[in-house]
C-alpha positions as CSV (number, residue, x, y, z in Angstrom):
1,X,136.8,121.6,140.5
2,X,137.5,124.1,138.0
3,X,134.2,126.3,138.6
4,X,135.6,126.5,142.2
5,X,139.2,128.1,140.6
6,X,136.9,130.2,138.0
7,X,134.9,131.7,140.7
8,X,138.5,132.1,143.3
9,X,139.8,133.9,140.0
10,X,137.3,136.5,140.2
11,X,138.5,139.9,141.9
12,X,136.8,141.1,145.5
13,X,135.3,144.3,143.6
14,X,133.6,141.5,141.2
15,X,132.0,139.3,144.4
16,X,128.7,139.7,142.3
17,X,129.9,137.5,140.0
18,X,131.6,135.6,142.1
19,X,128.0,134.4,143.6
20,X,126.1,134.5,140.4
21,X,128.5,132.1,138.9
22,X,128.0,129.5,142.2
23,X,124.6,130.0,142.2
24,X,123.6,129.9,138.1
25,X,126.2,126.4,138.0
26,X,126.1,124.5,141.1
27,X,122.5,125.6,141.5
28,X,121.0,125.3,138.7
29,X,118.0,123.1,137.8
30,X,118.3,122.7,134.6
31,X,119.3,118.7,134.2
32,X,122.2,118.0,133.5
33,X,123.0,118.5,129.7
34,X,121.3,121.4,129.4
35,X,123.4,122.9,131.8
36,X,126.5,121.9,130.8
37,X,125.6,122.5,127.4
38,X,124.9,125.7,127.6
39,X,127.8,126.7,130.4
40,X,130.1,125.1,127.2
41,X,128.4,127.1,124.3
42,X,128.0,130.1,126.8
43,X,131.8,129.5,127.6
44,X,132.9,129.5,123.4
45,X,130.9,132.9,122.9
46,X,132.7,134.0,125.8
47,X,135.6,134.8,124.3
48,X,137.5,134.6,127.0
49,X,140.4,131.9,127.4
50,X,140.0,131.7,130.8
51,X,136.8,131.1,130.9
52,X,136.7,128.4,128.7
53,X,140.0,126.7,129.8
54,X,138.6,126.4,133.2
55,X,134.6,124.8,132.7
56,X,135.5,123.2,129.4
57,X,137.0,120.0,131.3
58,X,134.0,119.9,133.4
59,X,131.7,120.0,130.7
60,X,133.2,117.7,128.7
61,X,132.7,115.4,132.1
62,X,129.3,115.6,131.7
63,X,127.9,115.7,128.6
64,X,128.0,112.7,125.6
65,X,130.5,113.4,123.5
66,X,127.0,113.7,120.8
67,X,126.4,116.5,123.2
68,X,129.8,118.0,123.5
69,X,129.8,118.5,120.1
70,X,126.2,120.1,119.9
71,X,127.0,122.7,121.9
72,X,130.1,123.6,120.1
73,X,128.1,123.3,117.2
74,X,125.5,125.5,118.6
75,X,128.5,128.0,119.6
76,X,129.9,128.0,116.5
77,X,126.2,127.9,114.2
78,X,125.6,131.0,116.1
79,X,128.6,133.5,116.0
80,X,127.5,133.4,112.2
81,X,123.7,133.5,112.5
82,X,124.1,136.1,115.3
83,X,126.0,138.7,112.5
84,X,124.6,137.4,110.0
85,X,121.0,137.8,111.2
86,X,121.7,141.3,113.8
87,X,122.9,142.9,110.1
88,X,120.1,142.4,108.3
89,X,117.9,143.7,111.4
90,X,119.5,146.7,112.1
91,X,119.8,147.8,108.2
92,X,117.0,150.3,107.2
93,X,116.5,148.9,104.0
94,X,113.7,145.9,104.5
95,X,115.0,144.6,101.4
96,X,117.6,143.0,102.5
97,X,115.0,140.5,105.1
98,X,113.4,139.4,101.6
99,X,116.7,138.3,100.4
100,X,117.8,134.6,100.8
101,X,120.6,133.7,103.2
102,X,122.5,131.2,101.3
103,X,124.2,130.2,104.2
104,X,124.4,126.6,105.2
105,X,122.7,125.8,108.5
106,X,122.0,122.0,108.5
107,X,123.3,121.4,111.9
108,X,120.5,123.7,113.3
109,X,118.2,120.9,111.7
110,X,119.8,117.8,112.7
111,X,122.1,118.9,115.8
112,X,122.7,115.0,117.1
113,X,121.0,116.3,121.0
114,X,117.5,116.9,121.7
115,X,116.4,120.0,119.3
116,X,115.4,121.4,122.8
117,X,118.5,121.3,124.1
118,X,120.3,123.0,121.0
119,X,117.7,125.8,121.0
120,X,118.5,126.5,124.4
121,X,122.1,126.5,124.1
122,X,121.6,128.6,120.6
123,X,119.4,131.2,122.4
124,X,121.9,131.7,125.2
125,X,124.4,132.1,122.8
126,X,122.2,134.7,120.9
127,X,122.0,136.5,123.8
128,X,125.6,136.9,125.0
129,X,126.3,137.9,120.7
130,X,123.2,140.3,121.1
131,X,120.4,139.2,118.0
132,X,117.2,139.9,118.9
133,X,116.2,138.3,115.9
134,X,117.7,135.1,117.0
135,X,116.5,135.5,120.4
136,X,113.0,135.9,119.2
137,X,113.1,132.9,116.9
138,X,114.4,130.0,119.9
139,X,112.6,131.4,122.2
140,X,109.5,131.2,120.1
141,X,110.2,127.0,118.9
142,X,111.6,126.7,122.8
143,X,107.7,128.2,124.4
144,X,106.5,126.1,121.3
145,X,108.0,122.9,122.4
146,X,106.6,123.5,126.0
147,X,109.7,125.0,127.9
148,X,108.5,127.0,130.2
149,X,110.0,131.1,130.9
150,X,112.3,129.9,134.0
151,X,114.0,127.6,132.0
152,X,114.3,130.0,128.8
153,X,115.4,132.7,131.7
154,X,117.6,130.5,133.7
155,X,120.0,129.9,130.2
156,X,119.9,133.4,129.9
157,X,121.5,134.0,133.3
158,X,124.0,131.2,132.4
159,X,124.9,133.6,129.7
160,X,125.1,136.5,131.4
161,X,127.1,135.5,134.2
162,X,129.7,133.7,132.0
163,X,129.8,136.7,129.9
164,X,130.8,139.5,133.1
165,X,132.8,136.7,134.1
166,X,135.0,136.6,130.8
167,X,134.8,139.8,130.4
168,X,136.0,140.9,134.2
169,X,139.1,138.1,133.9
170,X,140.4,139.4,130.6
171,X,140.4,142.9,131.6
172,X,142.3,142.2,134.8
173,X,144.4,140.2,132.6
174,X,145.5,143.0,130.6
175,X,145.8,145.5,132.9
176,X,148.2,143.2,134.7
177,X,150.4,143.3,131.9
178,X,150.8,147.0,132.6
């Protein structure tokens, strides 16, 4: 199992992670595709090689292939939406929220999954890339929809613990090189 050679990848002064990866994975009780589709998504905004190399296979395992390519979708919808979107928060000038986006952003609208199931994997990618503006907006349609906090949350510890993960690996990586 390649979560299993993830987690024996992590180093001893990292054990946190270690743990949080078991538990967030292979205890999670989110069903199935959510899970998965988020670990995937969560895996792509990553950044990490590693990271993705070892839980894409298992992903792709067990999600539709509809769902495999949601959640890359998802991934990929939101590394633009997330700069896009942060920008125009964090400018002073309120003017630029009047102006229209004029970026394309059908797949957010017709995603081939459950729109449930792409919000969550979009707001987990939001959080790893850091738009609160993004966060705000799936977790809003999400509470809408009638997903409760602990499932909203439990993505968001997907996210986090893939994120420390990557981020632990490619360090070590590098300083290995040294």
């Amino acid at each position: 199992m390649a979560l299993d050679e993830l987690k024996a990848a992590v180093p001893d002064f990292a054990k946190d992670l270690k743990l949080n990866l078991g538990s967030v994975i292979g205890n999670s009780e989110l069903p199935p595709q959510q899970l998965w589709g988020t670990v995937l998504a969560c895996a792509i905004a990553s950044r990490s090689p590693k990271v993705l190399r070892e839980l894409e296979p298992e992903a792709k395992a067990n999600l539709s292939a509809e769902a495999y390519t949601a959640a890359k979708s998802a991934a990929a919808i939101m590394a633009m939406n997330n700069v896009f979107y942060r920008t125009r928060h964090l400018l002073s000038d309120p003017e630029y929220g009047t102006l229209r986006a004029g970026l394309r952003m059908n797949v957010i609208g017709k995603p081939g999954v459950e729109k449930i199931d792409f919000e969550l994997w979009s707001l987990a990618v939001s959080a790893i890339n850091g738009c609160g503006q993004c966060l705000d907006s799936h977790e809003q349609v999400l509470r809408k929809a009638g997903v409760d906090r602990e499932t909203i949350q439990e993505a968001v510890k997907i996210a986090s613990v893939i994120q420390a993960v990557g981020v632990t690996l490619d360090a070590e990586a590098v300083l290995a090189e040294q």
